[in-house]
RODO-2510 file (C-alpha; in nm, 4 decimals, decimal comma):
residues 112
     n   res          X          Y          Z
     1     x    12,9345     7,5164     9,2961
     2     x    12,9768     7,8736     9,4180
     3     x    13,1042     8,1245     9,2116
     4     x    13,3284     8,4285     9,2679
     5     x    13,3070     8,7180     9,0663
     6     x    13,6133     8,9592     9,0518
     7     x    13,7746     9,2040     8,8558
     8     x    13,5183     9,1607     8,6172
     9     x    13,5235     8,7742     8,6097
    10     x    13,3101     8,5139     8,6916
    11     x    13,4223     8,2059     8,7701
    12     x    13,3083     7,8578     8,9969
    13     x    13,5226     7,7099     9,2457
    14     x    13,4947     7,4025     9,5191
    15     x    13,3046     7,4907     9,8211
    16     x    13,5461     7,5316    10,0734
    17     x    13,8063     7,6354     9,8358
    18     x    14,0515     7,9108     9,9599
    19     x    14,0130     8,2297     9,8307
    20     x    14,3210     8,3753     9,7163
    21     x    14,4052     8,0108     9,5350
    22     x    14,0651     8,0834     9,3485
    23     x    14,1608     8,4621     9,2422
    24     x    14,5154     8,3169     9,1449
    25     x    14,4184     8,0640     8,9550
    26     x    14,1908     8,2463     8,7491
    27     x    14,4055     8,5516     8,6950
    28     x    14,3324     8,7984     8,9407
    29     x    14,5463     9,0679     9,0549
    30     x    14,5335     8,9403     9,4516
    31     x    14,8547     9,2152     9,5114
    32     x    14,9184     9,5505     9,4872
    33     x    15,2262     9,6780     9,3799
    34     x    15,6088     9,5287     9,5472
    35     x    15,3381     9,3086     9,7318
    36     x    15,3300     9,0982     9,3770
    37     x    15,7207     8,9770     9,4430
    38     x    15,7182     9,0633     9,8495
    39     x    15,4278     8,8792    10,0376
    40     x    15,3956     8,5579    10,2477
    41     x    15,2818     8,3390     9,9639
    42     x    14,9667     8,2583    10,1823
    43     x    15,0784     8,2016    10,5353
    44     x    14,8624     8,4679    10,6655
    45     x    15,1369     8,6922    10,8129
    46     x    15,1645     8,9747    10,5423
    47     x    14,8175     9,1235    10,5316
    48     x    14,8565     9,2161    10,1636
    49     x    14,6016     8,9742    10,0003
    50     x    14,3379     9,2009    10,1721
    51     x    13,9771     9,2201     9,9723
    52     x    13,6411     9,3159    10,0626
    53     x    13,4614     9,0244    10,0564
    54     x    13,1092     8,9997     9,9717
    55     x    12,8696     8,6852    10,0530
    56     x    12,9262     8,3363    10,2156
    57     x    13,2968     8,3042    10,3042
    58     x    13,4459     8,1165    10,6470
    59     x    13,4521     8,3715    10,9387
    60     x    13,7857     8,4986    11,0259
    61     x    14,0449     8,3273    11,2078
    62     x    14,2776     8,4155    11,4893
    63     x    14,5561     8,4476    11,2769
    64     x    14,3505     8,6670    11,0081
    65     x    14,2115     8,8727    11,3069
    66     x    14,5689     8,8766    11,4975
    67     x    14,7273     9,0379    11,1316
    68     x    14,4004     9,2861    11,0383
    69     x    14,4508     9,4418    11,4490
    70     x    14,8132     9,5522    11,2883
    71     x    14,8634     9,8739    11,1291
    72     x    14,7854     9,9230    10,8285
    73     x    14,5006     9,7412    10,8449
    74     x    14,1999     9,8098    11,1087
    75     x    13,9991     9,5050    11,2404
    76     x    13,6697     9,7402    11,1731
    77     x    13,6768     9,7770    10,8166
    78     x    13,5106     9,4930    10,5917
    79     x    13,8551     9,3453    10,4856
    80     x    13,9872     8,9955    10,4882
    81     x    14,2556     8,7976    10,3849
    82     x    14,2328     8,6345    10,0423
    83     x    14,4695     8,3596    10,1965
    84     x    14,2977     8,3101    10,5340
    85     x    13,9358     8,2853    10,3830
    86     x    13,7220     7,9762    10,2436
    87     x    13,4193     8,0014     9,9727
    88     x    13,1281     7,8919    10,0927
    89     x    12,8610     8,0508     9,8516
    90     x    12,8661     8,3314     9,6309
    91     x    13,1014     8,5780     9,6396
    92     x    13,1822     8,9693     9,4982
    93     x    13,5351     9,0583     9,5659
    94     x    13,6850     9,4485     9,5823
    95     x    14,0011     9,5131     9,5776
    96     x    14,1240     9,8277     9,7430
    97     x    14,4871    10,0408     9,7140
    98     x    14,7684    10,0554     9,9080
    99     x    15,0462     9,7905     9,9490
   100     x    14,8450     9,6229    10,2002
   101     x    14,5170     9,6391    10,0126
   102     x    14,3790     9,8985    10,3301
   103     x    14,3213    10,2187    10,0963
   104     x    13,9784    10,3903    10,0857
   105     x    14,0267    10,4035     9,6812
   106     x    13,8901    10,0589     9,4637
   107     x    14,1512     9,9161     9,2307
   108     x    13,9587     9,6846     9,1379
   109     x    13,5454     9,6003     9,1744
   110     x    13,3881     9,2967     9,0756
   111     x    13,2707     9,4207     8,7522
   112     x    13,6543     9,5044     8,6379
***
């Protein structure tokens, strides 16, 4: 089973889980601040479950790549969507500021 480690927690999940399901389940803050009450509950159209993610997750989608080309976000920065990604190994999670989770400053690392 892989396991995720985020905001200092470690945890094991299904391969092939989805990623923001994992963090939610297990008590991570996924959202930044109105983006707790205001986001698209998954559907991949908000952009605001964004995390670095590091290790063996599903490549990026058209609709993940169609909403990271938007503003905020930039389709070059190591970002993806929480909702639009599955685990497939190991995996470090950062989460970054900003409503949208595109900020240059951590919130959160995988340590805490």
């Amino acid at each position: 089973m892989p396991q995720v480690t985020a905001q200092g927690k470690t945890f094991d999940c299904e391969m092939g889980a989805n990623l923001r399901q994992v963090l939610l389940a297990n008590g991570v803050d996924v959202y930044n601040g109105a983006a707790k009450t205001v986001n698209c509950h998954g559907l991949g159209t908000c952009g605001t479950c964004a995390v670095q993610v590091e290790g063996e997750a599903s490549e990026a989608g058209w609709r993940e790549k169609a909403r990271r080309s938007l503003p905020p976000h930039k389709i070059d920065r190591d970002r993806r969507l929480s909702c639009q990604t599955k685990v497939l190994g190991d995996l470090r999670i950062t989460k970054y500021d900003g409503v949208w989770g595109s900020g240059d400053n951590q919130v959160w690392t995988p340590e805490g």
